[in-house]
C-alpha positions as CSV (number, residue, x, y, z in Angstrom):
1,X,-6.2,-1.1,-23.6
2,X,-5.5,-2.4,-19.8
3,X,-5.7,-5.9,-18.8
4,X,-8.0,-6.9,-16.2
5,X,-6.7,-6.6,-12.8
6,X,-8.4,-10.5,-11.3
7,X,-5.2,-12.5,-9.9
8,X,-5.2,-12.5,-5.7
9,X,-2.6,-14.2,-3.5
10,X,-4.3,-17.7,-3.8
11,X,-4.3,-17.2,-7.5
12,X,-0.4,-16.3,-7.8
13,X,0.3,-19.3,-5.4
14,X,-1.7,-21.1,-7.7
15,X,0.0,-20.2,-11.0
16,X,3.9,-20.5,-9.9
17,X,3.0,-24.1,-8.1
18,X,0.8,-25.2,-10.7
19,X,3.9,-24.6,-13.2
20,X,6.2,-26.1,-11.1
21,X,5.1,-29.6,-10.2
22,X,4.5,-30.8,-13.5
23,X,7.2,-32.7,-15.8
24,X,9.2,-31.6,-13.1
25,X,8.3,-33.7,-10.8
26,X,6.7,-36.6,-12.7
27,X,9.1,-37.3,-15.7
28,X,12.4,-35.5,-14.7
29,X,13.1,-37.7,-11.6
30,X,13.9,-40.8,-13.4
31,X,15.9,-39.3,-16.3
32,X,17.8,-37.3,-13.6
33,X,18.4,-40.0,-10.9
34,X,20.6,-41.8,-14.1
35,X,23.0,-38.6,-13.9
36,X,23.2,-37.9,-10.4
37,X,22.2,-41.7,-8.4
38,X,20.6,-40.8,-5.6
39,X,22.0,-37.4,-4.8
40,X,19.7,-36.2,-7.6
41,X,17.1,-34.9,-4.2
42,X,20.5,-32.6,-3.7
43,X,19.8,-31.9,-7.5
44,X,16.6,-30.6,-6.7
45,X,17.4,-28.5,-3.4
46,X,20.3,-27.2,-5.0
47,X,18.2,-25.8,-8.1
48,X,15.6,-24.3,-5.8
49,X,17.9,-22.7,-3.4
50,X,19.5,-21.3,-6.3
51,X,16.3,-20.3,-7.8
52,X,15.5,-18.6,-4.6
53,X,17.9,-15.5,-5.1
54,X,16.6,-15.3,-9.1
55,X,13.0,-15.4,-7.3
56,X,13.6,-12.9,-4.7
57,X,15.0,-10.3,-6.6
58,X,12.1,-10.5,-9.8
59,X,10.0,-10.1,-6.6
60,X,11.1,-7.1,-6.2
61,X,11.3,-5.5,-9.6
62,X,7.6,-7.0,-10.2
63,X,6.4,-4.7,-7.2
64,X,8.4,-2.0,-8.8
65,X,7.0,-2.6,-12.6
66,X,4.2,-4.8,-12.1
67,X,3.2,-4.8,-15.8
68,X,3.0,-7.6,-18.8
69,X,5.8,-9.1,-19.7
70,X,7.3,-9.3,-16.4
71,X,11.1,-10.1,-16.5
72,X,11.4,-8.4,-20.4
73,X,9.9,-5.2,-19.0
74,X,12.1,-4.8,-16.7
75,X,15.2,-5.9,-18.1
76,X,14.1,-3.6,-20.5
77,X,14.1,-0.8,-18.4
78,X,17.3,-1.4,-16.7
79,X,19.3,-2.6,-19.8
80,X,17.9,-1.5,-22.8
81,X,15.9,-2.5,-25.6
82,X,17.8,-4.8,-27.4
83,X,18.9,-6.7,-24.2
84,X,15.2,-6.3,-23.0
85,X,14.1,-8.3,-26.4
86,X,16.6,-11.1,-26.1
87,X,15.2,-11.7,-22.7
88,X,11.3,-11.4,-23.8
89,X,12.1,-13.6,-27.2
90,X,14.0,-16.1,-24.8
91,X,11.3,-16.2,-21.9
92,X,8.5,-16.5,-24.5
93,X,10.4,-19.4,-25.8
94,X,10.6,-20.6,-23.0
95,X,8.2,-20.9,-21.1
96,X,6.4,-22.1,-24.4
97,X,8.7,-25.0,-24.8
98,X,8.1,-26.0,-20.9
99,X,4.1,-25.9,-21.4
100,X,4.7,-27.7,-24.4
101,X,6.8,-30.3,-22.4
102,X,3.7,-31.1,-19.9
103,X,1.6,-31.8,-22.7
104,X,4.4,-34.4,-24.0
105,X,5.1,-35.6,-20.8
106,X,1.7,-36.6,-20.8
107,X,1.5,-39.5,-23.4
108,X,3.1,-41.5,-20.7
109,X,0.5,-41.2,-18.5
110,X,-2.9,-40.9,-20.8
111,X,-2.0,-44.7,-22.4
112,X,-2.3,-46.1,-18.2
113,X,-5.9,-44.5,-18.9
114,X,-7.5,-44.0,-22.4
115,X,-5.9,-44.9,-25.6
116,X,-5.7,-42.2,-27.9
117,X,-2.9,-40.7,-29.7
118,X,-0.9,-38.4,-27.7
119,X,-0.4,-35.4,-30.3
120,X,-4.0,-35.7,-30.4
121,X,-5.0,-35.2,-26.8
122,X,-2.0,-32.5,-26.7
123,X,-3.3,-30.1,-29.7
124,X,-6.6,-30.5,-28.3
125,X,-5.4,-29.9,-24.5
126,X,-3.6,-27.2,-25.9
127,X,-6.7,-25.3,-27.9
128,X,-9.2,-25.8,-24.9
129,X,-6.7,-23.8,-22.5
130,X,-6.2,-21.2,-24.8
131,X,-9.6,-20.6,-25.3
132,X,-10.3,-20.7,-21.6
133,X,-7.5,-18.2,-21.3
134,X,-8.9,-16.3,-24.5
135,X,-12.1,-15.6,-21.8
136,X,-10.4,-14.1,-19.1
137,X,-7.7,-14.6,-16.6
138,X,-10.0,-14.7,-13.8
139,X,-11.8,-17.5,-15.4
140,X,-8.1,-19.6,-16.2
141,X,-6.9,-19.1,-13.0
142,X,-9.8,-20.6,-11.5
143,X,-9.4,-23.3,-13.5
144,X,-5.7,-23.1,-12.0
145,X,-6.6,-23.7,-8.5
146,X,-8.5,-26.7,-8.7
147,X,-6.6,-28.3,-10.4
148,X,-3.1,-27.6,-7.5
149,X,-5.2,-28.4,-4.7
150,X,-6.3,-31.5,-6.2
151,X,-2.8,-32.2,-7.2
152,X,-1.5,-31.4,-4.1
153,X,-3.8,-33.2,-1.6
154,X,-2.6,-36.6,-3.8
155,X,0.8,-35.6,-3.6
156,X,0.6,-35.5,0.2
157,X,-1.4,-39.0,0.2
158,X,1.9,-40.4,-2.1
159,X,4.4,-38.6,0.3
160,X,2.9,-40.3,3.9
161,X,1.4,-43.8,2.4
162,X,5.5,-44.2,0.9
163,X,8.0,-43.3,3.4
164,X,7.5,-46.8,5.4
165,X,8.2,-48.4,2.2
166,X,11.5,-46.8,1.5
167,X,14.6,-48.9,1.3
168,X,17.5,-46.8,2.1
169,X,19.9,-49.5,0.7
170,X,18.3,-48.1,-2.7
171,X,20.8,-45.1,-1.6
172,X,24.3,-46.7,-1.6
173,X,26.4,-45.3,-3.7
174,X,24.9,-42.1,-3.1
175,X,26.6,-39.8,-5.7
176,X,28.1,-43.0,-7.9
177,X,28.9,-40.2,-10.8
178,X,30.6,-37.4,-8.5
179,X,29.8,-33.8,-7.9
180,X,29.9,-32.8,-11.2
181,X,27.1,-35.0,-12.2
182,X,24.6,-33.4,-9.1
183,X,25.9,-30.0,-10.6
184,X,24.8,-30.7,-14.2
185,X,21.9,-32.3,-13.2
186,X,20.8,-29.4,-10.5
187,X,20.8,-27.4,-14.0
188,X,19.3,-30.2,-15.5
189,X,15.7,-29.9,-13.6
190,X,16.4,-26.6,-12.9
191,X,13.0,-26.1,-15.2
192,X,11.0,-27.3,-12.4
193,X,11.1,-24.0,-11.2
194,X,10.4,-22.0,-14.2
195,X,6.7,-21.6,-12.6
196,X,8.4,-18.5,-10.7
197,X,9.0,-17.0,-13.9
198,X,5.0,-17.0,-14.7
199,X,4.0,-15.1,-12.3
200,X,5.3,-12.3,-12.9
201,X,4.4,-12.0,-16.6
202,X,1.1,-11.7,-15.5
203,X,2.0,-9.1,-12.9
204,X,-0.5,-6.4,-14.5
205,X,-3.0,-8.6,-14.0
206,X,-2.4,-9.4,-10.2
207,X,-4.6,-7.3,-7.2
208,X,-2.6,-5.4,-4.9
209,X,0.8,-7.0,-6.7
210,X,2.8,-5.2,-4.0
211,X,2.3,-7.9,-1.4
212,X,0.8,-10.7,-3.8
213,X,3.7,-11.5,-6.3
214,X,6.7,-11.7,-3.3
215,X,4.2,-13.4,-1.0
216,X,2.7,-15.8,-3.6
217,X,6.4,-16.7,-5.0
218,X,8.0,-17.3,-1.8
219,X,5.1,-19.6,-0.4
220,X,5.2,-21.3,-4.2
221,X,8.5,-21.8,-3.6
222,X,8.9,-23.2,-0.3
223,X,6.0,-25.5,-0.6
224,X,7.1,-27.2,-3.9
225,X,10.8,-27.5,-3.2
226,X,9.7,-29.0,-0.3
227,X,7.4,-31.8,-2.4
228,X,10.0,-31.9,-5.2
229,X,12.9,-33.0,-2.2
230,X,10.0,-35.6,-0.5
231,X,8.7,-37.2,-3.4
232,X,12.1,-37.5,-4.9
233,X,13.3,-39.2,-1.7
234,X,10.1,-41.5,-1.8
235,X,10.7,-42.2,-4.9
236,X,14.2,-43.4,-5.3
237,X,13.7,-45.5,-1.9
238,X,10.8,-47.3,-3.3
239,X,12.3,-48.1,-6.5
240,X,16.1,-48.2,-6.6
241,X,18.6,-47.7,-9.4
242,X,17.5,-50.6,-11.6
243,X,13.9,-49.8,-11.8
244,X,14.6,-45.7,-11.5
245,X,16.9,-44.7,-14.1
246,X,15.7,-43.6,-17.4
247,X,11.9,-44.1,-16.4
248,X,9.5,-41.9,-18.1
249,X,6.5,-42.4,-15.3
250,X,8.8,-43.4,-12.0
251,X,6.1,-41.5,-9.8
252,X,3.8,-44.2,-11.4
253,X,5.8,-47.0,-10.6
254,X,6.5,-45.9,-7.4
255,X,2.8,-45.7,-6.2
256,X,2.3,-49.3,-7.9
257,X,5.1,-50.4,-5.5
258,X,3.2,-49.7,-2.0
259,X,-0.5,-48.8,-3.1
260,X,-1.4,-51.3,-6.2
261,X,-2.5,-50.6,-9.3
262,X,-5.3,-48.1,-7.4
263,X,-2.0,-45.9,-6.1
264,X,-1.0,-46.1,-9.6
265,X,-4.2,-44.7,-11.5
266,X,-4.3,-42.1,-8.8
267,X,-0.8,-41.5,-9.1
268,X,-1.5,-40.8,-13.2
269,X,-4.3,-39.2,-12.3
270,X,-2.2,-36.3,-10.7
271,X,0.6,-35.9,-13.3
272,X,-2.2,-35.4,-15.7
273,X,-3.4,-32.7,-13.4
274,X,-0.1,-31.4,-13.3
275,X,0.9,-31.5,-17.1
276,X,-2.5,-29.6,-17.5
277,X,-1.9,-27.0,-14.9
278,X,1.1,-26.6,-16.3
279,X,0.1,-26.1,-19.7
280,X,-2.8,-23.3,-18.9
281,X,-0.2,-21.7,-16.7
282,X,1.8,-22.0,-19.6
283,X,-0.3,-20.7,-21.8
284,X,-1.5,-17.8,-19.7
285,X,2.3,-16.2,-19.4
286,X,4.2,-17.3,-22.4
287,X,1.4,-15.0,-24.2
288,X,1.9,-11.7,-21.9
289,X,5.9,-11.7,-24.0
290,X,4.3,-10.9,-27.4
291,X,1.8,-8.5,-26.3
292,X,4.7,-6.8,-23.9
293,X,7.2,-6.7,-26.9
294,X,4.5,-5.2,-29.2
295,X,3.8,-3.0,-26.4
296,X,6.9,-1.3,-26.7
297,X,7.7,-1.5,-30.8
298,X,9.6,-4.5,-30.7
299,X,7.3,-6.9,-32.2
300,X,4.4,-5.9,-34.4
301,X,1.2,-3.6,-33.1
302,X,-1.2,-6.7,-33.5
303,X,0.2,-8.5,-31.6
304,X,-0.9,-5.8,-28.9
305,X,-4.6,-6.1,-29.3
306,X,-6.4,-6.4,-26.1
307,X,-10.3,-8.1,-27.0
308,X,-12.4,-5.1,-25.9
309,X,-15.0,-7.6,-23.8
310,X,-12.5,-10.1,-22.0
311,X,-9.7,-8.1,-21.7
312,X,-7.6,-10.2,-23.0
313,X,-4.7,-10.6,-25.5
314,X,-6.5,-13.0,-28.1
315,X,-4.0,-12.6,-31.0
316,X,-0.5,-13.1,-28.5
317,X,-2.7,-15.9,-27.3
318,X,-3.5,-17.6,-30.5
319,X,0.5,-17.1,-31.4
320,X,1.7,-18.8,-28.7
321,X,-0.8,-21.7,-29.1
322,X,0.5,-22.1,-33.0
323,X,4.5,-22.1,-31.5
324,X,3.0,-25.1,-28.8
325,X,1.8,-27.0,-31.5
326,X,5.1,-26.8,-33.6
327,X,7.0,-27.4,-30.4
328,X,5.3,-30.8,-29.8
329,X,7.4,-31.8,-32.7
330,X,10.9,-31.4,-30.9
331,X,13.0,-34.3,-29.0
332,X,12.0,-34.2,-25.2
333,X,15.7,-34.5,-24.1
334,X,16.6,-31.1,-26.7
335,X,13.4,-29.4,-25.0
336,X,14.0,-29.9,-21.6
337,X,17.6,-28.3,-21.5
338,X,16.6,-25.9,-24.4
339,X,13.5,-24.4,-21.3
340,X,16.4,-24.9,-18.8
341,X,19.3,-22.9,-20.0
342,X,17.0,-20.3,-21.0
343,X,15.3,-19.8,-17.5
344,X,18.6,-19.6,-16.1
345,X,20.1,-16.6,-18.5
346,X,17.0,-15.0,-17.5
347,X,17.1,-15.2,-14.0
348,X,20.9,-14.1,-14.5
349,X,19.3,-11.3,-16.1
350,X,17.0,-10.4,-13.8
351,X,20.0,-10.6,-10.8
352,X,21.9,-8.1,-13.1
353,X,18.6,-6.1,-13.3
354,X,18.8,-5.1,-9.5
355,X,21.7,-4.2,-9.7
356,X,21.8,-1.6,-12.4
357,X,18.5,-0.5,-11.4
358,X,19.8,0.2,-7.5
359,X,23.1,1.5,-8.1
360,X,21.4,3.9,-10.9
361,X,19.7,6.0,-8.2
362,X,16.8,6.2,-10.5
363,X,14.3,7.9,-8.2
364,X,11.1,6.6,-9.1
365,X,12.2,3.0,-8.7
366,X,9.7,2.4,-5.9
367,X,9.8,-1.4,-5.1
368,X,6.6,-2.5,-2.5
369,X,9.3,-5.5,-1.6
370,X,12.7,-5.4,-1.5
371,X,15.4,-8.3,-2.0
372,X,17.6,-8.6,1.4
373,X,21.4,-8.8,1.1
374,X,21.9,-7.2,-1.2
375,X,24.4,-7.3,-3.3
376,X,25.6,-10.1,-2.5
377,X,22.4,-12.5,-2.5
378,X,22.3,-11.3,-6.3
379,X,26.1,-11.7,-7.2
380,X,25.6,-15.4,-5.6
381,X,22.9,-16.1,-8.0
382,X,24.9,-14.9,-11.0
383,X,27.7,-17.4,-10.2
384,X,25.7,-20.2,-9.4
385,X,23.7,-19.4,-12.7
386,X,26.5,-19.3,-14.4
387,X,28.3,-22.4,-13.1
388,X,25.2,-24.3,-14.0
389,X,25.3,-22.9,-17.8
390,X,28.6,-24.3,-17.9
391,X,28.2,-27.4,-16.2
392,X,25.3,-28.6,-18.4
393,X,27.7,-28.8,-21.5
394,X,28.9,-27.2,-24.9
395,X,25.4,-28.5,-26.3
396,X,23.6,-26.4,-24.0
397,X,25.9,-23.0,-24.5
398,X,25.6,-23.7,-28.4
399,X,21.7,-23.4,-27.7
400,X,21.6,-20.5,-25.9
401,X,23.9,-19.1,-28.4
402,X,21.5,-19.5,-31.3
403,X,18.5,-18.2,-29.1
404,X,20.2,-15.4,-28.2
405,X,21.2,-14.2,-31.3
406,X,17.4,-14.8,-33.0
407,X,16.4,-11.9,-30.4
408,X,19.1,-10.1,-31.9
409,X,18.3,-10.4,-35.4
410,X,14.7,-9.3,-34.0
411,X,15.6,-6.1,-32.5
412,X,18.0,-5.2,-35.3
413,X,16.0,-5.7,-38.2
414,X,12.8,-4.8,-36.4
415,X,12.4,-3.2,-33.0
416,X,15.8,-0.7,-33.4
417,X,14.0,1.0,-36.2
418,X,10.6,1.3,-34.3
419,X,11.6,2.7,-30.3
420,X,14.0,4.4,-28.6
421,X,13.8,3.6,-24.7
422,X,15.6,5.3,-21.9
423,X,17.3,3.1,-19.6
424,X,18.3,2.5,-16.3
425,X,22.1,1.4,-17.2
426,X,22.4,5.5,-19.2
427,X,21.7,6.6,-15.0
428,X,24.4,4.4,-14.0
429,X,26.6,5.7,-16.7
430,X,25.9,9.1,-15.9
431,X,26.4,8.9,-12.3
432,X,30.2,7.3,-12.7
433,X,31.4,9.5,-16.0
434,X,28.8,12.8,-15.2
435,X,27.6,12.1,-18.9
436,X,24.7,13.5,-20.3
437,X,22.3,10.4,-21.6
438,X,18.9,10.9,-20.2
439,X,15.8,12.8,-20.8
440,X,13.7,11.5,-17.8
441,X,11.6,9.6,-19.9
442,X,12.2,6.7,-17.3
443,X,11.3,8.2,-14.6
444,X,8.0,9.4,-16.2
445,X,7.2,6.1,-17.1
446,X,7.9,4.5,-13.8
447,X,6.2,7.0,-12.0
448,X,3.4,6.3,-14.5
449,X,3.4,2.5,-13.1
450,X,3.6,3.2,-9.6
451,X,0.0,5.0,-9.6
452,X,-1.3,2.4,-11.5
453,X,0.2,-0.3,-9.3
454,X,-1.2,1.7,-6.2
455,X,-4.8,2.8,-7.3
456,X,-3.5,6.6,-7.6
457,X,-6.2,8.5,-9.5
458,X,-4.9,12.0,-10.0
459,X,-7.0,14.8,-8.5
460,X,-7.0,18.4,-8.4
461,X,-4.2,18.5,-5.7
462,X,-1.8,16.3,-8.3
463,X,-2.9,18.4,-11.3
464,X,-1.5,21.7,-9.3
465,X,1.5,20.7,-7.8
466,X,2.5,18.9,-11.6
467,X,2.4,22.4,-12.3
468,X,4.2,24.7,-9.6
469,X,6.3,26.7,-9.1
470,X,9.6,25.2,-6.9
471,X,12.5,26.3,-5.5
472,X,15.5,24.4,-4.7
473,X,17.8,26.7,-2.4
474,X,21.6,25.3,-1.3
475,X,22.4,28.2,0.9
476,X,20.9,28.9,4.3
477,X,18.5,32.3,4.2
478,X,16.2,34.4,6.3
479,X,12.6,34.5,6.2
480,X,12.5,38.3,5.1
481,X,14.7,37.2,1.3
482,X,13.0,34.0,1.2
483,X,9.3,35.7,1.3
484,X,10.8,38.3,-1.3
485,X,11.6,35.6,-3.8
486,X,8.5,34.0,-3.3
487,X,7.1,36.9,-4.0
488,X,8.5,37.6,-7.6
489,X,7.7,34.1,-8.6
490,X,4.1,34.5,-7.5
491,X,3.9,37.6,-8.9
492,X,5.3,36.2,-12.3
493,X,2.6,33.6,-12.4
494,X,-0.9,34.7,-11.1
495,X,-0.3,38.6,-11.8
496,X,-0.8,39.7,-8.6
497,X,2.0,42.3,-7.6
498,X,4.7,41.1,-5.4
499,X,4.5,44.1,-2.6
500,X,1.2,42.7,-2.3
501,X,2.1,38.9,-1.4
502,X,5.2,40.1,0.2
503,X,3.1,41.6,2.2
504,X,0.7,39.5,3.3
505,X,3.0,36.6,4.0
506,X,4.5,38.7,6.5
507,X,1.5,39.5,8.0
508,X,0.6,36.1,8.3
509,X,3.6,35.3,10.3
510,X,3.4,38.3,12.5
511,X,0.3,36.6,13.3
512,X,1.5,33.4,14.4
513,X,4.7,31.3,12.7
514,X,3.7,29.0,10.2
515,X,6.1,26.5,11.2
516,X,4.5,23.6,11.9
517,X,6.8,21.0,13.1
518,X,10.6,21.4,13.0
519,X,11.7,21.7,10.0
520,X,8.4,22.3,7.7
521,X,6.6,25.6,7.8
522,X,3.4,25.9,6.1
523,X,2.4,29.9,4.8
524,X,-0.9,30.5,3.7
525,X,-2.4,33.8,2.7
526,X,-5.6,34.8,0.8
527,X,-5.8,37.4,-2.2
528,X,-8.7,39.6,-3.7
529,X,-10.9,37.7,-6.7
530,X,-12.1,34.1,-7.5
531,X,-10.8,30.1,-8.3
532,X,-7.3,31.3,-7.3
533,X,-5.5,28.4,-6.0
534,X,-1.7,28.4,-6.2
535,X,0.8,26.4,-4.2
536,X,4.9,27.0,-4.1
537,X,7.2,24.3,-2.6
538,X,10.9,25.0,-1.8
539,X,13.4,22.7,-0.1
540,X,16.4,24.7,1.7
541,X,19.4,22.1,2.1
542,X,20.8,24.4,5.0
543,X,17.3,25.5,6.4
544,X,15.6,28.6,6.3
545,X,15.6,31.0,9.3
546,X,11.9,31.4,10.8
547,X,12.7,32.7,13.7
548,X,16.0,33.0,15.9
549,X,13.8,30.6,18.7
550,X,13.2,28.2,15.7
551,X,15.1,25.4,13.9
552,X,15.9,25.8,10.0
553,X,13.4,25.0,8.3
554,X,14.2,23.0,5.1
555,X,10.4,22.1,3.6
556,X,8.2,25.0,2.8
557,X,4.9,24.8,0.7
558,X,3.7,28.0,0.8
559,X,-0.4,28.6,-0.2
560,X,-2.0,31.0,-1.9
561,X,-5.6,31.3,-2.6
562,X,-9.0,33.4,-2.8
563,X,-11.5,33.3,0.0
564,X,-14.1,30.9,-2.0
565,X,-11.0,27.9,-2.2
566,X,-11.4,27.8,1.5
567,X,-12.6,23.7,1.6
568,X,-10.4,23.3,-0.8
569,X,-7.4,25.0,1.0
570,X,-8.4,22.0,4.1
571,X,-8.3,19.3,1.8
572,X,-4.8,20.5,0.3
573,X,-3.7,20.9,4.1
574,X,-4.5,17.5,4.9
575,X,-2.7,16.2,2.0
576,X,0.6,18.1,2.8
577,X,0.3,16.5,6.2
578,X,-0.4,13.1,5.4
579,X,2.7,13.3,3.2
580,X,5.3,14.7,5.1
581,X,4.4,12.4,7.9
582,X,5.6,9.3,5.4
583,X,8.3,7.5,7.1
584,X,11.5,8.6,5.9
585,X,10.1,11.9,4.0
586,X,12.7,14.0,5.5
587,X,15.7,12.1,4.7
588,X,14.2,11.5,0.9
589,X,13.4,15.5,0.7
590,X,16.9,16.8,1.4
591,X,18.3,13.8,-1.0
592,X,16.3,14.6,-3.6
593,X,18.3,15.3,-7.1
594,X,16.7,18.2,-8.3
595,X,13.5,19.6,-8.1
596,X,11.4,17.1,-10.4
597,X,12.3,14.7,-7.9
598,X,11.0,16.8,-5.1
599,X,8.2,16.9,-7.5
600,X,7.4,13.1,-7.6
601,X,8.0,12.4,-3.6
602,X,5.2,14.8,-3.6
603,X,3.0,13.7,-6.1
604,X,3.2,9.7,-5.6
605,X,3.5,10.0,-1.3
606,X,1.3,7.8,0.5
607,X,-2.0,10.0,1.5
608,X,-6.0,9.3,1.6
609,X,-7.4,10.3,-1.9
């Protein structure tokens, strides 16, 4: 069963900034600025500029696969199944770990407020946003949005009430541990903007995902790498090293600095907003892994189940929530580098995905948006993903390690003996050693996606030319042989005799040529009887000769019908038109690889349906 397509652009916005300026922003600072001294706001910028090249490029392979599971289903599809369930495993985790971090992070702030037990407040937290997810996306995401514009507007009020109270002495030394420190602490807090990552999990569910997801992501992450480097400056101004370093609420203190004990409630006020947007956020994507994985054989069918009324994946839901309960139990130190290192393979991973999946040639990988520089914006990100992984320790590696090989044990034990996926990286191999690996299975599938992502509901048109007859010619030829193979293969199919249809399509162009435009001819002709509707489609790399006056011509589609098809016979017409006239349909046609790939530029081409 499909999920519910409810998610627009203020929605996606919503969901990646919500899951960003959390923990992030309100606990992280404090336990950062005691690595890096002040430079920790070059921390931040240099996390989110490197988690702009991971962001642009899962842009564009969610417009291309816009489906559950986001950055597994795609990795997936470019690298297999067993890498594909490393990277689901290890983006379920986490993504999991980080909502389970907000609803830690906020025992430091619900004691300024109410005193109750923290784990308390958590697991309950924690059971009300699943069952507000359990009811429908629409409804969570709503929830979503109220709670980042309410976070936002205080965040604004913290940022302009603050900067006349900063102290810049509060920034000498400004990097008292060196480089290395802002490195490892850039990877550090690099969880901050892990809200990227949740977007795209939910891709499926997003409207018009095509221009949503890359707009909604970039405008996420502008806007709150923007807040992270202004509250962090604010923040270390007001305070200074003494009071900073270590703190588990230094937004808190800060406020209490220049606005009372009034700036600090509000202040508290907004990381609990925060935390909690971050956990339904949380909540909502972490769940779309399991159902993806089960999707596809790797993890068990229930976990699959879509609820028939809300349209939504109650049992990966109610898994997740059980793993955020246990997770609660783990040291906040272990679970903020444990969310960390993991967000970075992944976006390494998803860098690696472009590649393979460009360079593979794979000709229904149709992006709506695609990454610029490339390759080299995505090579830069795998280095600076990499350095980070290296400059955050041996503790760190060790972790990823372990994670890594769970999702191996997964897909050995379990998914290897359940599916058999074709993969992009099999094109790419077959392209450099001319190996046979593929059945076209991939294709299928993508091109399976990209009606889905564009509202394609297969007509009458689609369900003929799936099944035509086409030629692919190398050589240039004249009209007269070309119309005499046509003719046979006609023949062949609606057993009408060739000299007949021969004959007629020379007629036809006695008449008047059928060439159209240059390049693209267009022969129609109309046979004895009733529902006959038939449609051939060549492609003549070196043209076919129309006419001495003419151009080659290297599209034909060729029509052949009985006289009660005749609205019919308009409707195909204007389809044909509306096709060819696609920007770029000409250079696509003659590159095509073969003739199921003339097939699909036919099939998924931009027209009025």
């Amino acid at each position: 069963m499909k999920l519910k397509r409810g998610l627009n652009l203020l929605d996606v916005f919503c969901i990646a900034s919500g899951a960003m300026i959390s923990s992030g922003l309100f606990i992280l600072p404090g336990l950062a600025h005691a690595q890096a001294g002040p430079a920790v706001v070059f921390s931040y910028l240099f996390a989110g500029l490197l988690a702009m090249t991971g962001a642009l490029s899962i842009a564009e392979l969610a417009t291309a696969m816009p489906k559950a599971g986001g950055d597994y289903f795609f990795i997936t599809r470019s690298m297999g199944s067993a890498v594909g369930t490393v990277a689901g495993l290890l983006s379920w985790f986490s993504l999991s770990l980080k909502s389970a971090f907000a609803l830690i992070g906020m025992a430091a702030f619900s004691v300024l407020i109410i005193n109750l037990d923290i784990h308390i407040i958590a697991i309950l937290l924690c059971l009300i946003f699943t069952a507000i997810n359990f009811i429908g996306v629409k409804e969570a995401s709503k929830v979503q949005v109220a709670l980042v514009v309410g976070l936002l507007i205080l965040l604004c009020y913290y940022v302009f009430r603050g900067i006349p109270s900063v102290n810049l002495a509060h920034f000498l030394p400004f990097a008292p541990n060196g480089l290395t420190a802002v490195f490892s602490t850039a990877g550090f807090v690099f969880v901050s903007y892990g809200g990227l990552l949740k977007v795209v999990s939910v891709a499926e569910e997003v409207k018009n995902p095509g221009r949503n997801i890359p707009l909604g992501i970039m405008l996420s992450l502008f806007v709150v790498s923007v807040f992270y480097a202004f509250v962090v400056f604010v923040t270390t101004g007001v305070l200074g090293a003494a009071e900073l370093d270590n703190s588990l609420t230094p937004i808190t203190e800060s406020a209490a600095a220049f606005l009372g004990r009034g700036g600090a409630i509000a202040l508290s006020i907004a990381a609990i907003l925060a935390f909690i947007s971050t956990a339904n956020a949380g909540i909502m994507s972490a769940s779309r892994y399991p159902l993806a994985l089960s999707r596809d054989g790797m993890l068990p069918q229930f976990l699959g189940r879509v609820h028939k009324r809300f349209k939504t994946p109650y049992i990966s839901l109610m898994v997740t929530c059980v793993f955020l309960i246990v997770a609660l139990l783990l040291n906040l130190r272990i679970l903020v580098e444990a969310a960390s290192s993991v967000l970075i393979l992944t976006y390494i991973l998803s860098n690696l995905s472009i590649i393979i999946l460009r360079e593979s040639r794979i000709r229904n990988y149709q992006p709506k948006y695609r990454a610029p520089w490339y390759p080299w914006l995505q090579i830069v990100g795998i280095l600076g993903f990499g350095f980070l992984l290296v400059e955050m320790g041996t503790e760190i590696l060790f972790i990823c390690i372990v994670l890594i090989a769970i999702g191996i044990f997964t897909y050995w034990f379990y998914g290897r003996i359940r599916a058999n996926r074709e993969y992009a990286l099999l094109h790419l191999i077959k392209r450099i050693a001319a190996m046979e690996l593929i059945d076209g299975s991939l294709d299928s599938e993508l091109k399976e996606i990209i009606r889905e992502r564009d509202n394609i509901i297969v007509d009458r048109f689609d369900s003929i030319i799936e099944n035509c007859i086409i030629l692919d010619i190398d050589e240039a030829i004249p009209m007269k042989k070309f119309f005499k193979s046509v003719s046979y293969k006609l023949s062949e199919k609606l057993n009408i005799k060739s000299r007949m249809i021969y004959k007629l399509l020379m007629q036809r162009e006695a008449e008047g040529s059928t060439v159209i435009y240059p390049g693209l001819a267009l022969p129609h002709i109309i046979v004895e009887g009733e529902n006959i509707f038939d449609i051939l489609i060549c492609r003549c790399r070196e043209g076919i000769v129309f006419a001495e006056s003419e151009s080659p011509v290297h599209s034909v589609f060729v029509i052949i019908d009985s006289d009660d098809e005749r609205n019919f016979f308009l409707r195909v017409l204007s389809a044909i038109v509306q096709i060819v006239q696609n920007p770029r349909f000409d250079e696509k046609w003659l590159k095509a690889q073969d003739t199921d790939a003339l097939r699909d530029l036919i099939l998924l081409g931009k027209r009025i349906r």
